[in-house]
Structure formats: structure tokens, C-alpha cells
C-alpha positions in Angstrom: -103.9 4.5 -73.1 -101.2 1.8 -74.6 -102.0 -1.6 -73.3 -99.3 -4.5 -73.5 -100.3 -7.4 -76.8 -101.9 -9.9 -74.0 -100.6 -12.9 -75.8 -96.9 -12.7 -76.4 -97.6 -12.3 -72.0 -99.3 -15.3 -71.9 -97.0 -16.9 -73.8 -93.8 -15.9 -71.5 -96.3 -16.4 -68.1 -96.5 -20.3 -69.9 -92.6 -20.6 -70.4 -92.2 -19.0 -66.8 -94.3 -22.1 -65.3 -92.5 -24.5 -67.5 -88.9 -23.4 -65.9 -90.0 -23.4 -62.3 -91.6 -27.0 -63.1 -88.2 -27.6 -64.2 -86.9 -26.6 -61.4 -88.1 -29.3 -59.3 -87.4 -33.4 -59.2 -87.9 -35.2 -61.3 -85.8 -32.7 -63.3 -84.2 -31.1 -60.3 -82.4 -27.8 -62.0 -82.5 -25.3 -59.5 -81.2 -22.6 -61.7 -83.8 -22.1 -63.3 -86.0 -21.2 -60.7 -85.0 -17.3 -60.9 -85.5 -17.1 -64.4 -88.9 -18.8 -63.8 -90.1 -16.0 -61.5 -88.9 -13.8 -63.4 -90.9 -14.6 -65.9 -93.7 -14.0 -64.4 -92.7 -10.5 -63.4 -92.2 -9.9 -67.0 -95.2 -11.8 -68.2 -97.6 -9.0 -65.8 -95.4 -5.8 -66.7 -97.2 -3.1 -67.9 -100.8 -5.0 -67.6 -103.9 -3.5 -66.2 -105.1 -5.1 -63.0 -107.7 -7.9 -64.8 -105.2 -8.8 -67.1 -102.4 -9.5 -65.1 -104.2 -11.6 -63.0 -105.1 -13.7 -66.1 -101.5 -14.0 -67.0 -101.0 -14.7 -63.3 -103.4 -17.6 -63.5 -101.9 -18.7 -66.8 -98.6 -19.3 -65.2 -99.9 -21.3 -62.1 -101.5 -23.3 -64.4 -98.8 -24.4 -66.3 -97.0 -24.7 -62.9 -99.2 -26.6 -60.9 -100.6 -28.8 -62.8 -97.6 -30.2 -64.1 -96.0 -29.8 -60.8 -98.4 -32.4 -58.7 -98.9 -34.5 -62.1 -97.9 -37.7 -59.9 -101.4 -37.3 -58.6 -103.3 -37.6 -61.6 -101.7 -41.2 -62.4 -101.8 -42.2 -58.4 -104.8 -40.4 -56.6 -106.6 -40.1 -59.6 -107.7 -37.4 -62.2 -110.1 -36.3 -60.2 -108.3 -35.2 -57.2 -105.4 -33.6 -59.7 -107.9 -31.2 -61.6 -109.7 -30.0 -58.7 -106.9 -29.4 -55.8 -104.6 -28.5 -59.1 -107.2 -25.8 -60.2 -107.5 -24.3 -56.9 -103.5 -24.0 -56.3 -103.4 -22.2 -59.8 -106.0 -19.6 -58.9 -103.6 -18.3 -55.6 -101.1 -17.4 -58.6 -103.6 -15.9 -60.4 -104.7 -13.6 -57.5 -100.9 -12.9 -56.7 -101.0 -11.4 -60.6 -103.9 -9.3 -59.4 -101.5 -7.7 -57.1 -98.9 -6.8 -59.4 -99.5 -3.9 -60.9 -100.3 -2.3 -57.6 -97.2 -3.7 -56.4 -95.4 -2.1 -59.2 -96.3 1.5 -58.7 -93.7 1.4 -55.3 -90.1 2.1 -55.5 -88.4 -1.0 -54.8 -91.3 -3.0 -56.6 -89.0 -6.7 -56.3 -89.2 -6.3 -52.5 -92.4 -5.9 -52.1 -93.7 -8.4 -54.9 -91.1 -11.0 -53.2 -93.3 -10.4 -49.8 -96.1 -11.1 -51.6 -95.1 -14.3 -53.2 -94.2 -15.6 -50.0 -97.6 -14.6 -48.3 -99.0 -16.4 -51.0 -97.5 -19.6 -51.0 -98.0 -19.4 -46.8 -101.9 -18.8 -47.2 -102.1 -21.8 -50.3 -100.2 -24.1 -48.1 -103.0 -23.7 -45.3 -105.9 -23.0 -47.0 -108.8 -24.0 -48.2 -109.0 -27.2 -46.1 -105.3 -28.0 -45.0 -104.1 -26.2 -48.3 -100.9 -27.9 -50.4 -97.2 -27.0 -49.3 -96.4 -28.8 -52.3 -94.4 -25.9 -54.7 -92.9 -23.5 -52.0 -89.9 -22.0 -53.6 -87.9 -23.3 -50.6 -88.4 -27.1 -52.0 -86.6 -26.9 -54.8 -83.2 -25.4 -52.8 -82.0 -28.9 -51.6 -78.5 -29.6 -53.1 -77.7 -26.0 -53.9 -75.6 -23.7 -52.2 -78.6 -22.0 -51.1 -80.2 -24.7 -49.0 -78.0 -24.2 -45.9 -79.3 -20.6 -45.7 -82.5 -22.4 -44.5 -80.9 -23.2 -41.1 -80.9 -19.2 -40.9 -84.7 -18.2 -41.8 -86.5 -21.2 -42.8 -88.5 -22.5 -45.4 -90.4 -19.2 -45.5 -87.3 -16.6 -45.5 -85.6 -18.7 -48.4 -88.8 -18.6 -50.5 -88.6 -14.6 -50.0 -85.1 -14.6 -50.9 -85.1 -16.9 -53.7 -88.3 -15.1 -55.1 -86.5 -11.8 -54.6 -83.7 -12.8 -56.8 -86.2 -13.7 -59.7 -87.4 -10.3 -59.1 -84.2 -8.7 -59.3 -83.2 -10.8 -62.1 -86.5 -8.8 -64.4 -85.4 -6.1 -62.9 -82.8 -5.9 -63.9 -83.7 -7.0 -67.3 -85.9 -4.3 -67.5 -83.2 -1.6 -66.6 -80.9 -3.1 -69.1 -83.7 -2.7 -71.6 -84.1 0.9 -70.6 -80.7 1.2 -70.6 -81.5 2.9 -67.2 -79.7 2.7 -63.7 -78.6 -1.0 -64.9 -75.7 -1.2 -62.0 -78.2 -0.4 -59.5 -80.2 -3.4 -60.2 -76.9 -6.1 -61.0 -75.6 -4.7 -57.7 -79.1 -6.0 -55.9 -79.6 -9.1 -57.6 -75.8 -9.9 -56.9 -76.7 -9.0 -53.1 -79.3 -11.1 -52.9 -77.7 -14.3 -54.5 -74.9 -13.4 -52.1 -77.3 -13.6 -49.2 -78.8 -17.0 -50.2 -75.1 -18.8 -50.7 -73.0 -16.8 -47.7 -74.6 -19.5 -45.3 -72.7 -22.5 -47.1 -69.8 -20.9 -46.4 -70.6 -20.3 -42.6 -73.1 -23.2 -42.0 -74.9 -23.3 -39.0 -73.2 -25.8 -36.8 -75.7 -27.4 -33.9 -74.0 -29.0 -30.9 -74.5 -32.9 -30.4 -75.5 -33.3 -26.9 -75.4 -37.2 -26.9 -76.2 -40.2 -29.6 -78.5 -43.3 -30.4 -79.0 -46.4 -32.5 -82.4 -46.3 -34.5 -83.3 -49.1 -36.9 -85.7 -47.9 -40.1 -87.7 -51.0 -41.7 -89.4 -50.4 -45.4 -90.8 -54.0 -45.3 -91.8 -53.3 -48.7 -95.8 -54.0 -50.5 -97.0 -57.0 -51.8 -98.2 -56.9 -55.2 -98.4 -54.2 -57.9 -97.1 -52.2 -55.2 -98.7 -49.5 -55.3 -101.9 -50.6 -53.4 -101.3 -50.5 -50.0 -104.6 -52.5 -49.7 -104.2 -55.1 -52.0 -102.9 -57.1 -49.5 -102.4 -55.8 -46.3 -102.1 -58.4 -44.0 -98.7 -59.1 -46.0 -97.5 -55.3 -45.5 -97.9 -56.0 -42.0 -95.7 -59.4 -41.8 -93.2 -57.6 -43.8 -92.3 -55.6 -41.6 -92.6 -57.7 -38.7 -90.7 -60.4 -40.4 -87.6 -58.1 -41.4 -87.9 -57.0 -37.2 -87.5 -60.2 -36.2 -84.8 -60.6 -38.5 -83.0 -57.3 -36.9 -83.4 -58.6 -33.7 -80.9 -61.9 -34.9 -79.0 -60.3 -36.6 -78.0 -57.8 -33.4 -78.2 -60.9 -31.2 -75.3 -62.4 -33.4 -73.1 -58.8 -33.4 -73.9 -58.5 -37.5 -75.5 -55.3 -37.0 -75.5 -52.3 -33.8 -78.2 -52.9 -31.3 -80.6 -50.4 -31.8 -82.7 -48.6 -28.7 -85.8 -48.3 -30.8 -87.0 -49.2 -34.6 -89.3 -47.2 -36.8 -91.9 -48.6 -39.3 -93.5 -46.7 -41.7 -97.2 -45.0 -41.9 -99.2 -47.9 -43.1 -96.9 -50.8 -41.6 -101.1 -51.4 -40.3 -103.9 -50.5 -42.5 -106.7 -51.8 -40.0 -106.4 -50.8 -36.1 -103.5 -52.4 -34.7 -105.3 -52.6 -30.9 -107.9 -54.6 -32.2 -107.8 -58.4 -31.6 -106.1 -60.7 -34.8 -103.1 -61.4 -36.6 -102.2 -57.9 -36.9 -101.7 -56.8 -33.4 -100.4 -60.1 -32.4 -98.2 -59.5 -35.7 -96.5 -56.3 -33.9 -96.0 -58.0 -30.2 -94.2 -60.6 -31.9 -91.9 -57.9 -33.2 -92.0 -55.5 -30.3 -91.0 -59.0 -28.1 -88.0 -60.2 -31.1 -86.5 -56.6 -30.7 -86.9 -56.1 -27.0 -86.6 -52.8 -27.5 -89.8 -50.0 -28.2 -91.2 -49.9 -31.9 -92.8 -46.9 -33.7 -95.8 -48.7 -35.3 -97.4 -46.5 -38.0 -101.4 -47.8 -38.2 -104.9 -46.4 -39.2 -106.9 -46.7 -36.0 -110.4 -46.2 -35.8 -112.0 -43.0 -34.4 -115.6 -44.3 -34.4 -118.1 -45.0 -37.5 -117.4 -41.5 -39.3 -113.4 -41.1 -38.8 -110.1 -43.0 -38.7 -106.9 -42.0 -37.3 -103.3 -42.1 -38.9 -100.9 -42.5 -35.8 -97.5 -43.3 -34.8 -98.0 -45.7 -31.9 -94.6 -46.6 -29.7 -95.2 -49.8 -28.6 -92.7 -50.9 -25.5 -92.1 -54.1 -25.0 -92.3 -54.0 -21.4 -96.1 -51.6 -21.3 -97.1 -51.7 -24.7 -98.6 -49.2 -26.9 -98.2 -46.1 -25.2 -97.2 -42.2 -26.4 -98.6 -41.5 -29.8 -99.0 -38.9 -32.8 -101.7 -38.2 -35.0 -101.4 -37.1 -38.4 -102.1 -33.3 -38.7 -102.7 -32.8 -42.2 -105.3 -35.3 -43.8 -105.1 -34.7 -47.2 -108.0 -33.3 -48.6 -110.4 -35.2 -51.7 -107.6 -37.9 -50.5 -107.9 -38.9 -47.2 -111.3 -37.4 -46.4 -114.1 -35.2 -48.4 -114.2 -31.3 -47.1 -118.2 -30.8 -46.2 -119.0 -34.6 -46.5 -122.4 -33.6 -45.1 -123.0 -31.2 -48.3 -121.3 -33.3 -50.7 -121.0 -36.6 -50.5 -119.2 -37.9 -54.0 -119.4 -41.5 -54.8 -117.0 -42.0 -57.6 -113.6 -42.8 -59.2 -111.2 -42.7 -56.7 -113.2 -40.5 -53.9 -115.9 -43.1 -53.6 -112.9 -45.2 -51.9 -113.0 -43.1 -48.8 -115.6 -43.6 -46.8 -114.4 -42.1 -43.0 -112.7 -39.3 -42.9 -109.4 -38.9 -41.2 -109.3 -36.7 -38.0 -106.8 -33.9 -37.9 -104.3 -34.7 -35.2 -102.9 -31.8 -32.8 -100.0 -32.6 -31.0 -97.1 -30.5 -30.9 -95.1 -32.4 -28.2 -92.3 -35.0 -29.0 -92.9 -38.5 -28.3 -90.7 -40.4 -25.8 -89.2 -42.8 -27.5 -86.4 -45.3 -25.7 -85.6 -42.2 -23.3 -85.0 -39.6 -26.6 -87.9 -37.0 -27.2 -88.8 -37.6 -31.1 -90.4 -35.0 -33.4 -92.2 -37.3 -35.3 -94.6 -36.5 -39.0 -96.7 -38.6 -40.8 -96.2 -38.1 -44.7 -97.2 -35.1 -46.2 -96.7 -33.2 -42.4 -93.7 -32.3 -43.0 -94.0 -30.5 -45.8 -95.9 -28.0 -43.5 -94.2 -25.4 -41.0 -96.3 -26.0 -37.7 -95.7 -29.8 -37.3 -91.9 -30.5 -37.1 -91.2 -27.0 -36.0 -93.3 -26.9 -32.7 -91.7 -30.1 -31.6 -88.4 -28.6 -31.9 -88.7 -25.9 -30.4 -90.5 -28.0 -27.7 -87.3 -30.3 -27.2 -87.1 -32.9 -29.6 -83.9 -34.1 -30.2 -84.0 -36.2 -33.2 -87.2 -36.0 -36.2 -88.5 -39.0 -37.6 -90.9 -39.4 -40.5 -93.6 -42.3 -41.1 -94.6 -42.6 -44.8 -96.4 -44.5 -47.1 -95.9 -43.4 -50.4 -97.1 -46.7 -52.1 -99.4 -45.0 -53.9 -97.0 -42.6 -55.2 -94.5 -45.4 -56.1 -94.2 -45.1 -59.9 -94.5 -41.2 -59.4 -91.8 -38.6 -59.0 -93.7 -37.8 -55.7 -91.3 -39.8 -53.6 -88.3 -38.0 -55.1 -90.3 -34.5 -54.4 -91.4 -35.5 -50.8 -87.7 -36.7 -50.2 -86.0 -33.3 -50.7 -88.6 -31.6 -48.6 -88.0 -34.0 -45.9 -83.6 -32.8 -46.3 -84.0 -29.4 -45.8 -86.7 -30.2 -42.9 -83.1 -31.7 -41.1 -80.9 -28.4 -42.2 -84.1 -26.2 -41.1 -84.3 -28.1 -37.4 -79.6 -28.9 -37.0 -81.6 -32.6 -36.5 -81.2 -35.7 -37.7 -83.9 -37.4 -39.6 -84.5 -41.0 -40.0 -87.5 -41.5 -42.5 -89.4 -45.0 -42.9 -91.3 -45.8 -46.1 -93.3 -48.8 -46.7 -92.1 -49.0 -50.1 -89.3 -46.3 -50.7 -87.8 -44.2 -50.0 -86.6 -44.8 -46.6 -83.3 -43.4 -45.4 -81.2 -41.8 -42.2 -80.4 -37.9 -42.8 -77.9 -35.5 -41.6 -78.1 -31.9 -40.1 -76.9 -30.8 -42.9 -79.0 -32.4 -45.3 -76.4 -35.7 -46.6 -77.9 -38.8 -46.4 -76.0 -41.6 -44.6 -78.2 -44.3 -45.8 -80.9 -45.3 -48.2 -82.9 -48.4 -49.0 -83.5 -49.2 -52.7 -87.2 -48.7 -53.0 -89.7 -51.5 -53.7 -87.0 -54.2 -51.1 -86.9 -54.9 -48.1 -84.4 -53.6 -46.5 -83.1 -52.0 -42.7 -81.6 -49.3 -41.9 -79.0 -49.2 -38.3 -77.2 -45.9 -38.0 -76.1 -44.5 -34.8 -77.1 -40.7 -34.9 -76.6 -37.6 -33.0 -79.0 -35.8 -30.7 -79.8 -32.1 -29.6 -81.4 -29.7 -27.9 -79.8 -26.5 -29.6 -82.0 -24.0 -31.8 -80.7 -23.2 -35.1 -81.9 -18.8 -35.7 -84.8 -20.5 -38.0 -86.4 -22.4 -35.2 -86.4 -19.5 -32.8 -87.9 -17.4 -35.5 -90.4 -19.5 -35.5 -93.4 -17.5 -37.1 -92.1 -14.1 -37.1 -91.3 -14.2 -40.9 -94.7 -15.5 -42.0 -96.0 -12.6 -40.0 -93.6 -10.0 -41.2 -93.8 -10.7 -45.1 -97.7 -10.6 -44.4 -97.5 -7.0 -42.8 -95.5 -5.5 -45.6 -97.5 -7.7 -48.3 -100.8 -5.8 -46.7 -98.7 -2.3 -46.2 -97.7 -2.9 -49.7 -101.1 -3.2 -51.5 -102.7 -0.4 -49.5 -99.8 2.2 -50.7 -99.9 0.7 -54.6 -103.6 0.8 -54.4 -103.2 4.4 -53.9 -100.7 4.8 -56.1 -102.2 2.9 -59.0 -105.7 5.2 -58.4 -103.8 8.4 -59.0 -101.8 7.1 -61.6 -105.3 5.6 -63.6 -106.4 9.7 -63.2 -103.4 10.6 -64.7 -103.6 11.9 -68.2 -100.1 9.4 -69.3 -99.7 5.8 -70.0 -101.3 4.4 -67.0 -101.4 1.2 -68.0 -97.6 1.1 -69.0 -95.1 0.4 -67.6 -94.7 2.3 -64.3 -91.3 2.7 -64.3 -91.4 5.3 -67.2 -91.7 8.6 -67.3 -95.1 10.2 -69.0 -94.6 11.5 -72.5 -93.7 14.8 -73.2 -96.8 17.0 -75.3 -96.0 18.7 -78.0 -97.1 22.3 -77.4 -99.6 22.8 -80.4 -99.9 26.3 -82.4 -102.8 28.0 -80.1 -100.6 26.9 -76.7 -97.4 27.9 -78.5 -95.6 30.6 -75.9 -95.0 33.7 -76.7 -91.6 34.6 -77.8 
């Protein structure tokens, strides 16, 4: 039996992760995300199951680990090798399933289904997994990323993944010099599929309006220590309230019915007694209107809690949301009472952050607001419930100081876009530090603040209770592409066991035909 040279696959597997990387800010060239996956279907042609799951884990690991690099010079080392070591074994196991995946007809369909099952279980497990990488998160500015109003972050993964697949394919055909049309013809149909929506753009209905005001109050300091002093992050932001509030009194800017401060506008609980809390009812009082306080309350003497607090000025703090997805060896330590690390940057958290679980907007100023904190939104069952639960406009608290000098901010950013095209919502996003700003339904945004000022945002923006076809989907394609993924590997299993029995080149590629014998003397027929 003929086996592929492993290295010249390792070596293509390497360049595949390097063009996906690519294909994500800071460098931000979409285009080559196709050619990317397709490199990986090239890299795992032809290779036995072991080895194709090596190649598979070559290529997350050039992926993900340049991919979340930012973490390595923010979180620390530490955090980067071990949550970037796990993400890269889910691509390895995805190259496990390739040559059973491979013995179908069809073969990019069905490896496409499995890609996205894959990046839906990585982005939810172990822990709270890491969204960060989808294939939908690098669509934003491309004639693709409206198509996500349609089937959501999960259906334009599939589809984008299915054109890579295509794409080698079609490569493959054209090598062959076999059935090429067929093949040009799908990977045309596809690409068609993923652009027709910016043509024909989901439109949602405005059902009414209002005037929100986002404050990045900016971080004292280096920056990029919330920490270092936090007291000042606090008056920041309250300061640059009070300002708003004057200014609106004077006519210089739109009143607004209700203001938003970022995650961490509190890093110590803002019920509690001192300068803090009294900080925020100074503000709350100056704006006369309700603010959206992001603190760190405390849960007891193990935990801590990362909220969104509306504070009225009439009945106080009131309606809140909790941050569902702590992140993990970051905000707390998975099995604390097993493991209990004390250094580098881990021996800095010492409660762990409680999971939140609210799935209800907050009432905000009358509007129902579908609110995330940081890294939620990169995850499909935070903003989406709230949508589909009647929140008219989204709003997102984040930090990000410790991701200041990172491309994480930029990364985060275009997640947050598409979130608005997914939802037909507008988005108004605060950041302590940057990078704060007021998006369309359609992904534009209106306004930005420069990171690392302080700055406020006013913009009047739309509200509405329509669905767009991706929210009433809801989880229908994360369950379909897992059926077929599981349909899939039962039928290649079966199809790769016969073909190992097969006296031919069983660990070829599957697409050829066996080769002909050569009928020797003794078996020669008789003429």
C-alpha cells in the first residue's frame, strides 16, 4: 500500500494555518481563508487515519497559536500555551475524521459539516471553550458577512468552510484532469450563496428610536492594568458623565435616555460603602437619567461576579446581567479544589468568577436591552436568546485594557459587527480603554472613540422587535451539521473498513480507481 511523503503534508497543513491566520485582524484578508481550508484538505489527502490527524494537529497549531498570540503578551504565556494547545488538538481530531470523511461521495459537504461541529463543540468546551477562530469572524467587511443575517454565525462557517473544500476539490479534479466543471460549477455555487445576500440584505423594520450615550473614560497609567489604579478608572468615567450631563443641559450634545459604561468602569463592588459607589450616584444624579454600570461584585469569599448593573436615578441599582462566560485560567481556575496554581499570572486570581445565566433583556429607560459582557458575545447563546426574547437594541460592556497593545481589540471588534447584522440590531459597545463605538444593523459603524481618550459617544439609534431568518433558526443549524457530521462518520467508517480489506491502494487517494493487474503467464486466458 502507497502512503503519501508525510512531510511535504505537514509542510502544506503549516502554510494552510498561516493563510487562515492571515485571514483575520490584524492582517484582515479574507480571501485567503478558502485557500487556507483548503489547505488542509490537501494537506490530509490520501493519509491513513493516524496520520492525518497529525497533519490535522500540525495545522491548528500553526493556527491557533498565532491566532490568540495577543494572549501570550497580555494574559500571559502561561494561559496562551495551555488554552492554545487545547484549541489545536480539536483540529487535530477533525484530521482524524478525514479520511473517513473522504470515502463519501460529496466528501466537501460532509467535511464542511464537520468543521462546523468542530468549531461549535471547541467554542463550548472543555470549561466555557474559546469562540475565538470560527470561520464566521473573519467575514466582517466582505460581501459575505450579510449572509449572516440569513443563517448565523454557524451556517456561514459551513458555507465558508464548504467553499475551501470545494476550492481542493476542485484542485484535485483539475489534477486528475477529471469531471473539473463539476467541481468549478459547485465552488462557483457556493461563493454565489455566501455573496447573493449583499445583494438582497435583510432589511429589519425600526419600530421606534433612542438616544444612548457610550463613555470609555479611559485607564490611568500604563493602561493596560485595570488595577493599577482603579479608583481613577472609576472617576473617569464618572467625571466624563458629569460632563455629558452639561453639556446636554447647554443643547451641545442630544439628551440621552440612558448611558453605558464599560465592564470594569468598577473593579471592587460598587454597593459597598466608599468613594466608589458614591462615585456612580454622583453620576447617576448629573445625568438624571439610568446608567449601565459595569462592576465586579462580590459573590462571597470564593467567587466574584461581572455584572451590568442599571442604576436609576430615581430607585437605584436595579435589573442586572451577569457575565456568562468567565474565561477560563483567566478569570477563574477549572477544578480549583484539585489544582490550585500559584504562579505567573494565574496566582493573581484568587476567586473565581460565577457563570451568569440570564437570557432576558434588561429594562433599561423603558427599551429592553440585550446586553454581553466582553468575550459573551463571541458566543451564540448570550446575545441570541435575548433577541429572540425581545430585546430591541444590544449593548456590550468591555474591558479590554489588558488587551490594549494587542490585536485582540481589533479581533473582538469585528465579532461584535457581525453580532449586529446576525440580530438587524443596533449595537452600542463601551470600552474602558478602546474600542468603544455605536454600530449599525448592517454592520457600519456610526461612531468610534480613539482608544486610550476619553471620549462620549451620543447617537440616536433605531429599535426592534423583528427576527432576521438567523435568529428564528436559532439552534437548528448547530443541531443539523452535528446529525450529518455523526451520519457522516458512521457511513465513512464503513466505508474506509471495506476499503482497508480491499486488495488496492487503501490508503490513496479515494477518489481513484484501483489499478488494473496485469494478468501474469499461468492466469493468462485462453485464446
Amino acid at each position: 500500500m502507497v502512503q503519501r511523503p508525510l512531510i511535504p503534508a505537514v509542510g502544506l497543513a503549516a502554510v494552510g494555518g498561516v493563510l487562515l491566520t492571515a485571514s483575520y485582524e490584524p492582517v484582515a484578508l479574507p480571501w485567503l481563508l478558502p485557500l487556507g481550508v483548503a489547505c488542509f484538505a490537501l494537506a490530509t489527502r490520501g493519509l491513513a487515519v493516524r496520520r492525518s490527524g497529525l497533519v490535522g494537529l500540525v495545522f491548528g497549531v500553526v493556527f491557533y497559536f498565532s491566532h490568540i498570540s495577543w494572549m501570550k503578551d497580555s494574559i500571559g504565556a502561561d494561559a496562551w500555551l495551555a488554552l492554545s494547545s487545547v484549541e489545536a488538538l480539536f483540529y487535530g481530531l477533525l484530521g482524524l475524521a478525514v479520511p473517513l470523511l473522504r470515502r463519501l461521495p460529496g466528501w466537501p459537504l460532509w467535511l464542511a459539516a464537520a468543521w462546523t461541529t468542530m468549531e461549535t463543540v471547541r467554542s463550548g468546551w472543555p470549561f466555557s471553550g474559546m469562540p475565538w477562530g470560527r470561520l464566521a469572524f473573519a467575514a466582517i467587511d466582505t460581501p459575505a458577512a450579510p449572509a449572516v443575517a440569513y443563517v448565523g454565525m454557524t451556517g456561514l462557517s459551513f458555507l465558508l468552510a464548504l467553499s475551501g473544500f470545494c476550492l481542493a476539490r476542485f484542485a484535485e479534479a483539475a489534477l486528475a484532469r477529471e469531471r473539473r466543471r463539476v467541481w468549478a460549477a459547485a465552488a462557483v455555487g457556493v461563493l454565489a450563496l455566501l455573496v447573493t445576500p449583499a445583494v438582497l440584505a435583510y432589511d429589519v423594520p425600526q419600530t421606534g428610536s433612542t438616544t444612548v450615550a457610550v463613555v470609555q473614560g479611559d485607564v490611568p497609567g500604563p493602561g493596560n492594568d485595570i488595577l493599577w489604579d482603579h479608583e481613577q478608572v472609576t472617576r473617569n468615567h464618572v467625571d466624563a458623565t458629569v460632563r455629558l450631563a452639561a453639556d446636554a443641559a447647554a443643547g451641545r450634545v442630544p439628551e440621552p435616555d440612558f448611558v453605558l459604561w464599560p465592564e470594569n468602569s468598577t473593579a471592587v463592588d460598587p454597593f459597598e460603602p466608599g468613594q466608589v459607589n458614591s462615585g456612580i450616584r454622583e453620576a447617576v444624579d448629573a445625568a438624571q437619567v439610568p446608567v449601565v454600570v459595569g462592576g465586579i461584585v462580590d459573590g462571597g469569599r470564593k467567587y466574584v461576579l461581572n455584572q451590568g448593573v442599571v442604576w436609576d436615578p430615581q430607585t437605584g441599582p436595579g435589573d442586572r446581567y451577569t457575565k456568562h462566560h468567565p474565561v477560563p485560567y483567566g478569570e477563574y481556575i477549572p477544578f480549583r479544589d484539585i489544582w490550585n496554581p500559584k504562579f505567573g499570572q494565574l496566582a493573581l486570581i484568587t476567586r473565581d468568577m460565577k457563570s451568569g445565566t440570564r437570557t432576558t433583556p434588561l429594562r433599561v429607560a423603558g427599551v429592553r436591552v440585550g446586553d454581553a459582557i466582553c468575550f459573551d458575545v463571541a458566543y451564540d447563546d448570550v446575545m441570541p436568546p435575548q433577541v429572540r426574547d425581545g430585546a430591541e437594541l444590544l449593548t456590550v460592556q468591555t474591558s479590554n485594557a489588558s488587551f490594549i497593545f494587542t490585536h485582540q481589540i481589533e479581533q473582538q471588534f469585528a465579532i461584535t459587527r457581525l453580532r449586529a447584522i446576525e440580530a438587524g440590531r443596533w449595537l452600542a459597545v463601551a470600552s474602558t480603554n478602546g474600542q468603544s463605538g455605536v454600530i449599525a444593523p448592517d454592520g457600519s459603524v456610526v461612531a468610534s472613540a480613539e482608544p486610550r481618550t476619553t471620549a462620549v459617544l451620543v447617537e440616536k439609534v433605531g429599535l426592534s422587535t423583528a427576527l432576521t431568518p438567523a435568529m428564528r433558526l436559532g439552534a437548528w443549524p448547530t443541531r443539523m451539521f452535528t446529525l450529518l457530521t455523526l451520519a457522516a462518520l458512521v457511513s465513512g467508517a464503513v466505508a474506509y473498513r471495506r476499503r482497508r480489506q480491499f486488495d488496492g491502494p487503501a490508503q490513496g487517494d479515494p477518489t481513484e480507481e484501483p489499478p488494473a493487474l496485469s494478468p501474469t503467464p499461468s492466469e493468462a486466458p485462453v485464446v
